[in-house]
N, C-alpha and C positions, 0 to 999 in steps of 0.2 A: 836373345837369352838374357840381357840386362832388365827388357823390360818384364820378363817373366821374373826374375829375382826380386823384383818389385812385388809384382803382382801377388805371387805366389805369399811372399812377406804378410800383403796388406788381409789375403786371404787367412793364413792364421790367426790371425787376431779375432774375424767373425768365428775362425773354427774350435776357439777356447770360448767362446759365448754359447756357441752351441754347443758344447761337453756341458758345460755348466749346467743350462736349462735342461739339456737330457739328464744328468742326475740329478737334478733338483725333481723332475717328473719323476725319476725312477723311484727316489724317497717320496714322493706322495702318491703316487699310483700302487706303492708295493705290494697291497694290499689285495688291489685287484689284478695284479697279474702274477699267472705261476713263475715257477725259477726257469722254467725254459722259454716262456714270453718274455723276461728279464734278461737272460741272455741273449734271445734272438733281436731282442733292440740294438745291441752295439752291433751287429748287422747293417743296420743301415745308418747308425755313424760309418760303419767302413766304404759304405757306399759315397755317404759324403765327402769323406775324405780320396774318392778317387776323381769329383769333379773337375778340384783344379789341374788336372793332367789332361781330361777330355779338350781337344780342339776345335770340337763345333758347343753352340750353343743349344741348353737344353731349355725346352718351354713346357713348365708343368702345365697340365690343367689344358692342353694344347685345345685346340676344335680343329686343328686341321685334317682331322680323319675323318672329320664330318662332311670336309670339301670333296667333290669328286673332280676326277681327273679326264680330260680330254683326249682326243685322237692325235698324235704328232702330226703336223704338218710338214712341207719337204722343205730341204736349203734353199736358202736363198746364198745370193757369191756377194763378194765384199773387194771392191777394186778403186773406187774412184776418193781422192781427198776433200771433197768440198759437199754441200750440199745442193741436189738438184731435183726438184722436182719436175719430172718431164711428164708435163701435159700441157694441152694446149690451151691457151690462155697467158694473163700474165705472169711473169713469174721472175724468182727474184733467188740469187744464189747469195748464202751465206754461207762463208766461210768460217774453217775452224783452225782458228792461229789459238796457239799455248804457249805461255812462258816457263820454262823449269825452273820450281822452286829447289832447296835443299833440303836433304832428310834431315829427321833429328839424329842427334849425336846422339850413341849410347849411353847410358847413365853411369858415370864409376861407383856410384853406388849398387847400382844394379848388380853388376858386373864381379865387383866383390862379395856380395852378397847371394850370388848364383855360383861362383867360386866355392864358398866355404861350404855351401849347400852340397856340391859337388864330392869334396873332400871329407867332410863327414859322412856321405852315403857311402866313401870306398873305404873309411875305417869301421864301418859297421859293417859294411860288406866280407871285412877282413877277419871281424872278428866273431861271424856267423860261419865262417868256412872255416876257421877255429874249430868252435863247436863243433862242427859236421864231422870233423877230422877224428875230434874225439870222441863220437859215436861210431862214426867207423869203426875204430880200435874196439868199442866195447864190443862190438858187432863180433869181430873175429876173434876176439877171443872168450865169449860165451858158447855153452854147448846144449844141445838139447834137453831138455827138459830128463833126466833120470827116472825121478821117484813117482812110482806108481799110483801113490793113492791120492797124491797133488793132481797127475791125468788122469785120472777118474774123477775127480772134483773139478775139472777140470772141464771133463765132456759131458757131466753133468749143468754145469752153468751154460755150457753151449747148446741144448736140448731146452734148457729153462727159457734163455733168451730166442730159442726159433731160429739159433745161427747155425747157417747150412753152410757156411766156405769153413775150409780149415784154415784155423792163424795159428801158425806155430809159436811154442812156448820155448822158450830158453830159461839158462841160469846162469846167471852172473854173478861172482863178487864184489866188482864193481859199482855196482848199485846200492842205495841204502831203501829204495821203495822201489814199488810195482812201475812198469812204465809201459805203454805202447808205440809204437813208434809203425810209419812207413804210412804211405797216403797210396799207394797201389798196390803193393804188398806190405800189408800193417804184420806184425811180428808181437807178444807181450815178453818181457823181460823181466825174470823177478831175481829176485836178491838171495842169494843161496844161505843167508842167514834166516830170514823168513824158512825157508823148506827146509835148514835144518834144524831150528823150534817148534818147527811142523810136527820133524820126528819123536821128540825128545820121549820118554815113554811117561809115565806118571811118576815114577818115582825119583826124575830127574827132575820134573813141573814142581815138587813138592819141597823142593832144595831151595825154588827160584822166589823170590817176594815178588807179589803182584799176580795179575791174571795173565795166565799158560795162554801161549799162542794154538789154537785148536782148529780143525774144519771148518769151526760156525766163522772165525775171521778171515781164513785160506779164500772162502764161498764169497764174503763181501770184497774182498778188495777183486777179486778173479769178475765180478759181476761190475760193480766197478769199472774195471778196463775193457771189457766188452760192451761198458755202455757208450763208451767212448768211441771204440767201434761203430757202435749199432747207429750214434746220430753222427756219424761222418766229420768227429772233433779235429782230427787232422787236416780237414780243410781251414779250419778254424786257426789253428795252430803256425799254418802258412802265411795266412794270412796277416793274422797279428805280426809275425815276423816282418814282411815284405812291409807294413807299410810304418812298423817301428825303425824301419830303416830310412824311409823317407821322411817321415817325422822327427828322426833323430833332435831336433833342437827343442823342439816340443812339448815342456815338460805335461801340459795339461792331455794332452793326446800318446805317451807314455801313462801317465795314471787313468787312464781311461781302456788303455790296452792291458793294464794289470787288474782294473777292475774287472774287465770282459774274462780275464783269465777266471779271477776269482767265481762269477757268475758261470762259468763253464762248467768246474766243481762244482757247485751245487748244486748245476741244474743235473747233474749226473747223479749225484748223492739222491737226488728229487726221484731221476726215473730206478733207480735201483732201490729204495723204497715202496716204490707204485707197486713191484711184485713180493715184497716180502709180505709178512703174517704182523698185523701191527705190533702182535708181542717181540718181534726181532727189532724193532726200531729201537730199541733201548739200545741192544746189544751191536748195533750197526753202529752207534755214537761211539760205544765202548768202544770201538774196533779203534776208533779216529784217535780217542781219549787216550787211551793204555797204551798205543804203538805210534804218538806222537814224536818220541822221541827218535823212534828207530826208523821213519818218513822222514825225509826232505825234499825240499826244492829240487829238481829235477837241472842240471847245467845244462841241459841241451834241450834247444830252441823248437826242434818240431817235434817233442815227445808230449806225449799228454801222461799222466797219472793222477795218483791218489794225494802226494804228495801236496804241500803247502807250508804257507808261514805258521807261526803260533797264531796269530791274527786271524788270516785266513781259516784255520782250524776252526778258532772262535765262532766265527759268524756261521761256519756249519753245522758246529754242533747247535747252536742256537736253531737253524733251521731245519735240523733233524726234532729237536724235540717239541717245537710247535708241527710240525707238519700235517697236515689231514689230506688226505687224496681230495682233488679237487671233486666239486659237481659241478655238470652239467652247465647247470647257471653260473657258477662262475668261468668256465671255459670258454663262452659265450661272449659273455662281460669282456673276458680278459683281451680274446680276440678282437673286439670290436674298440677299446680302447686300445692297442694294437695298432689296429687300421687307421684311427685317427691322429696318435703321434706319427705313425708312416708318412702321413697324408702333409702333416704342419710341415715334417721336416723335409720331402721332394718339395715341399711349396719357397724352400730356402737355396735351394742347389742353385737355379740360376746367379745367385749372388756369391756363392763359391767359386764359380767359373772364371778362369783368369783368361779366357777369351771373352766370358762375355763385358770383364774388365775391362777390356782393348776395345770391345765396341761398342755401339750404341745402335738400342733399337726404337720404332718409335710401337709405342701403347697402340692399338687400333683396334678401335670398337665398331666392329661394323658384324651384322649378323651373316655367320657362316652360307646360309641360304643366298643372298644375294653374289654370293663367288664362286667362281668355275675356275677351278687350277685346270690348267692344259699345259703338255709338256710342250717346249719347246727347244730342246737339248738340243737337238740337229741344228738350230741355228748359233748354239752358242757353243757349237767345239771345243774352240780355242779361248774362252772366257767362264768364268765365273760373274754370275749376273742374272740380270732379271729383265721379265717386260710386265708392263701392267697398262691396263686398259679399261676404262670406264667409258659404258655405252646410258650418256644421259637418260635419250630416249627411257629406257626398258628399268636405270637407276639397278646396271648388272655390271659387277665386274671381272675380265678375267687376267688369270696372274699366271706366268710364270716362274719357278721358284718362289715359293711362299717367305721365306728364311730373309734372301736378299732383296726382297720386295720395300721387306719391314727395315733393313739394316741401313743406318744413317750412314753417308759418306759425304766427303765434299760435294757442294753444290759445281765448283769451278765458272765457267761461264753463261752457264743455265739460270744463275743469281741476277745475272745484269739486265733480265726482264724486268725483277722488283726494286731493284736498284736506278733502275730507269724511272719505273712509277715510283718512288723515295723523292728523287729528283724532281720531279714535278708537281708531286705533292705540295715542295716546299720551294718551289716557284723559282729553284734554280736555273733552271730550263722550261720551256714552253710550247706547247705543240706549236705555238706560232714561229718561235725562235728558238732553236737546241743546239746554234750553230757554236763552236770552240773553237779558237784557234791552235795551232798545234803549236808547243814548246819549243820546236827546235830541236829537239834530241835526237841521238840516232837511233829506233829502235826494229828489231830483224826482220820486220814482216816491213812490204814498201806501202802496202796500205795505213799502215799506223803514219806516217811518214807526210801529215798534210791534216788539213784543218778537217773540221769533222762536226757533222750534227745527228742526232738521234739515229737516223736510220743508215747511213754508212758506218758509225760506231758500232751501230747491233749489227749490219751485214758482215763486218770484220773483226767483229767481236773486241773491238781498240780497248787495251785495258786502261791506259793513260784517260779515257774520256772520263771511263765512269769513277777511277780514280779521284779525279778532278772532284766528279760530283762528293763524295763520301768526303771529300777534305774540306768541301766547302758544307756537308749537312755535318759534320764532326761525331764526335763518340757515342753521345748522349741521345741526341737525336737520329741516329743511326739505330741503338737499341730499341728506344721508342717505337719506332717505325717493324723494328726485325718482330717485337712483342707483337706488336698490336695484328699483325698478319697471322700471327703465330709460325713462323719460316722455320721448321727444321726445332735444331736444339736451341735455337733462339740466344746461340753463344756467338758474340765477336769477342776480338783481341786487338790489344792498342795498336798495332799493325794494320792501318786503314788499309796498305798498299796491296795485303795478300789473305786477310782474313780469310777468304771465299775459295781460296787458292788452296787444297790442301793443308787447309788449318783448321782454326777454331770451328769456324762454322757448319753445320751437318746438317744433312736430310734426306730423306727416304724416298725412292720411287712412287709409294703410295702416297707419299705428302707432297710430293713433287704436280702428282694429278690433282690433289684434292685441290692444292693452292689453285691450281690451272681452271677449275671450276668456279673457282670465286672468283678468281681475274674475271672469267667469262660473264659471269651475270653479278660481277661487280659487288661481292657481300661484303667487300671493305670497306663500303660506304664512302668511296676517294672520287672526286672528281670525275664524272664519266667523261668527259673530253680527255682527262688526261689516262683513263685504261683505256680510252679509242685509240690514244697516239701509240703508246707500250704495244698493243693489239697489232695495229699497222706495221710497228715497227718487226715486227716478227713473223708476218705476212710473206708465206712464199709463194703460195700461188692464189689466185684470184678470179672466178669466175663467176655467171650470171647464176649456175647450180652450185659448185662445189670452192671450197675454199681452205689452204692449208697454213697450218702455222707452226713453227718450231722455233726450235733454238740448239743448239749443239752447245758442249762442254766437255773441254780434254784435261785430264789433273796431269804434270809431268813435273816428275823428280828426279833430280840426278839426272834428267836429259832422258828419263824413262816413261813413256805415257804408261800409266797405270789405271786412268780410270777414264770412262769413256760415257757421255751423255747426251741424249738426243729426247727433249720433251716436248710435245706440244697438242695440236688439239686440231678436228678436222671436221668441218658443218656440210655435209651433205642434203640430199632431198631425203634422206631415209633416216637421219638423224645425224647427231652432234657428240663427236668420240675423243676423248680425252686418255693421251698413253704418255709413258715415261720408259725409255729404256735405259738402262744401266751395266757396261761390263768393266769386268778387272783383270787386271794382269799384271804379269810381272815387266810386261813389254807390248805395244803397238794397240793396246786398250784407248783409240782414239773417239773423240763423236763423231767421226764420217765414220768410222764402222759402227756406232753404233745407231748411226744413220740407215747407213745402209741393211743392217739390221730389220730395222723398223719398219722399213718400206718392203722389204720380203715377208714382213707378219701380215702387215696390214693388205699387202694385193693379197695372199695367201686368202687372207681372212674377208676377204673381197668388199673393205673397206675402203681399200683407196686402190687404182691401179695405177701401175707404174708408167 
């Protein structure tokens, strides 16, 4: 929750850039688009604005529909802690020890800042049930509509607009203008002042200064509210509300909720014009003009009418008295200008996402053709995660889960492959000598607990070894080296001890194989005796045809295995296959599961048998 208070925060700030830029378009495109193209764009600001609440991440412009999907394969079981490849030949167990790091502390900013977010959606909340309360009241105590020649004007505009459901009319005093109200049973409500100016007879009209309230206005404001009807404005009306509530601190996303109102009106005033006789367009302004005074602002939240500011008036009558029913050609235009602001602004949503905040994915350009998604759910029940596989030979890859394929997480002990070639690189170690003598400390696993050279450090995964190395290559040259591979997010932290650990550092399953390719034929351009020795070191089984190589990686926090890794790469007679598996959890996401994992894909897949 604190780090969503965050997030959610840092999100507003892009979500007042984009209201910006959308009414900066809207003032320059006005031209080419009608008032209900105008209106239907804050549409998808509201769409925007439901992002940062989405908890998976969205990828515009995706091609993943272009990938097709494979046959599921059956379980495989998950029982044993260590790795073992059982075939015959030699072979070589490594194990997979984990240190528990500590979580982050929640943020007290966060925290307060998610707080008042909290506390202001329950005073809005408080004060929309308000409102409702006093629509209720107006509800019961309004009566049916009485005067006859208001429901015949009445069932007249309903014949005109093609509306076949009955919406009942009432009369209120409580009202000062027309209103509709109800989103599955909509109701119109009009002002009993109105229908008794209705009555008045001529020789009362002729008492009053100004223009007599007549039929020709009863007709526009009744069509009007039926238009409101007719384009399903109370979904609109909900809407605005619901997410003026969650926006509440927001001044720039409140005036963009009062604009969308204002554009609602007009686009109404727009379709209630489209069937009048152009010589009524005067007299439809009139309506607005003359009986401004006697219209307001509507206090309650999910009603739509005719009503408005003096302001808002203004800008309609302006767009009553330019108006011309569009052509063809412009409706065309408008729509396709339209589709392309749609287009810019879904191309913005992933960076509204305050999950995609939390993570990180990696870019991956590789053409949809060369990948084959195949499910393999049945093996990841009890995990969240992925498998990926790249078959050199054929230069085909297939993936489980597409999403967490791409999604960066800690490396954990999977890192201590390139970390080892780092080492060597820089002549710390040497395939001839990689011996260390052990500190002396006491640390929980008994293999850490003794002197150590390359290949019992990788079989035990010993953190103090490669520790040692990072302290002796230091900060700088540790970057150096993480860049030049391109490793993940290419991010450490002055914590030499744990960077790799469920920290700064991240990488992807797909980036995980890709690197495991260039280890293989060496595109680092590093010393080929020193990727032979890393190679060796990671060597579990060995024979005159087949040859296997991995590594496991357990992330544990709070004493909780959460993320679990088993990568590496396999050289047969039929070709040379490079996989990374990856799962998560809230608990026992280790890499001997996700070992063992890996070895039920692969015999499945009748790449390696067990």
């Amino acid at each position: 929750m604190a780090d969503f208070g965050i997030r959610f925060f840092l999100c507003n700030i892009l979500i007042c850039a984009i209201i910006a830029i959308l009414l900066m378009i809207k003032q320059v495109l006005r031209n080419h688009l009608t008032s209900r193209m105008q209106f239907n764009l804050w549409f998808l600001l509201l769409g925007l604005l439901t992002v940062p609440f989405i908890p998976i991440r969205l990828t515009p412009f995706s091609l993943l529909d272009k990938w097709k999907n494979a046959v599921s394969p059956n379980t495989g079981t998950v029982t044993e802690t260590a790795v073992n490849v059982s075939a015959s030949g030699a072979t070589r167990q490594i194990n997979d020890f984990a240190l528990s790091v500590s979580g982050k502390t929640p943020s007290i900013i966060g925290l307060i800042l998610f707080g008042i977010w909290l506390v202001g959606i329950f005073a809005m909340f408080l004060l929309v049930i308000r409102s409702k309360a006093r629509l209720n009241n107006l509800k019961k105590s309004a009566l049916p509509l009485q005067s006859r020649e208001v429901r015949m004007l009445y069932g007249n505009c309903l014949s005109e607009l093609k509306i076949k459901r009955d919406i009942p009319v009432y009369s209120t005093a409580f009202l000062k203008s027309p209103i509709i109200v109800g989103l599955f049973r909509p109701c119109i409500y009009l002002p009993i002042h109105l229908i008794s100016d209705f009555h008045m007879n001529s020789e009362e009209h002729k008492k009053i200064p100004g223009k007599c309230f007549n039929a020709a206005d009863m007709r526009y404001m009744l069509l009007h509210e039926l238009q409101h009807y007719k384009h399903k404005d109370a979904i609109a009306g909900y809407l605005m509300n619901f997410f003026g509530m969650l926006y509440w601190f927001n001044p720039l996303v409140w005036y963009a909720l009062k604009e969308m109102r204002n554009d609602r009106e007009v686009a109404c005033d727009t379709s209630v014009l489209k069937i009048l006789n152009e010589n009524d367009y005067e007299d439809y302004g009139n309506t607005l003009i003359n009986f401004a005074e006697k219209v307001s602002l509507t206090p309650f939240p999910f009603a739509a009418g005719i009503s408005g500011t003096m302001k808002q008036m203004q800008k309609r009558i302006i767009n009553i008295s330019s108006y011309q029913k569009p052509s063809v050609c412009r409706r065309i235009k408008g729509a396709g200008v339209f589709a392309i602001i749609a287009v810019i602004l879904w191309g913005l949503t992933p960076m509204l996402s305050t999950y995609a905040v939390e993570q990180s994915y990696y870019n991956w350009n590789v053409s949809p053709e060369k990948i084959d998604l195949i499910d393999l759910s049945a093996y990841f029940t009890e995990y969240k995660g992925s498998f990926v596989l790249y078959d050199l030979k054929n230069d085909a890859w297939s993936i489980y889960d597409m999403e967490h394929a791409t999604l960066q997480t800690a490396p954990d002990s999977t890192y201590k492959i390139y970390d080892a070639l780092f080492g060597l690189e820089a002549g710390i170690i040497t395939p001839e000598d990689s011996f260390m003598v052990w500190n002396g400390a006491d640390y929980p696993f008994e293999s850490w607990n003794a002197d150590q050279d390359l290949y019992s450090a990788m079989q035990s995964s010993v953190n103090w070894y490669f520790q040692e190395i990072d302290g002796q290559l230091g900060t700088s040259a540790l970057g150096s080296y993480i860049k030049e591979i391109g490793y993940g997010n290419e991010t450490i932290n002055s914590d030499l001890s744990s960077y790799w650990m469920q920290s700064a550092l991240k990488i992807s399953p797909v980036e995980q194989v890709e690197l495991l390719t260039d280890l293989y034929s060496n595109d680092f351009g590093f010393t080929q005796e020193n990727v032979n020795a890393v190679k060796n070191s990671i060597c579990l089984f060995s024979s005159e045809n087949e040859s296997f190589y991995g590594k496991t990686g357990t992330g544990r926090i709070n004493d909780n295995d959460i993320n679990g890794w088993f990568i590496g790469y396999i050289e047969t007679t039929d070709g040379t296959y490079f996989f990374a598996t990856n799962i998560q959890s809230a608990e026992n996401a280790t890499g001997s599961q996700a070992s063992e994992i890996s070895f039920s894909v692969l015999s499945d897949m009748g790449i390696w048998e067990e």
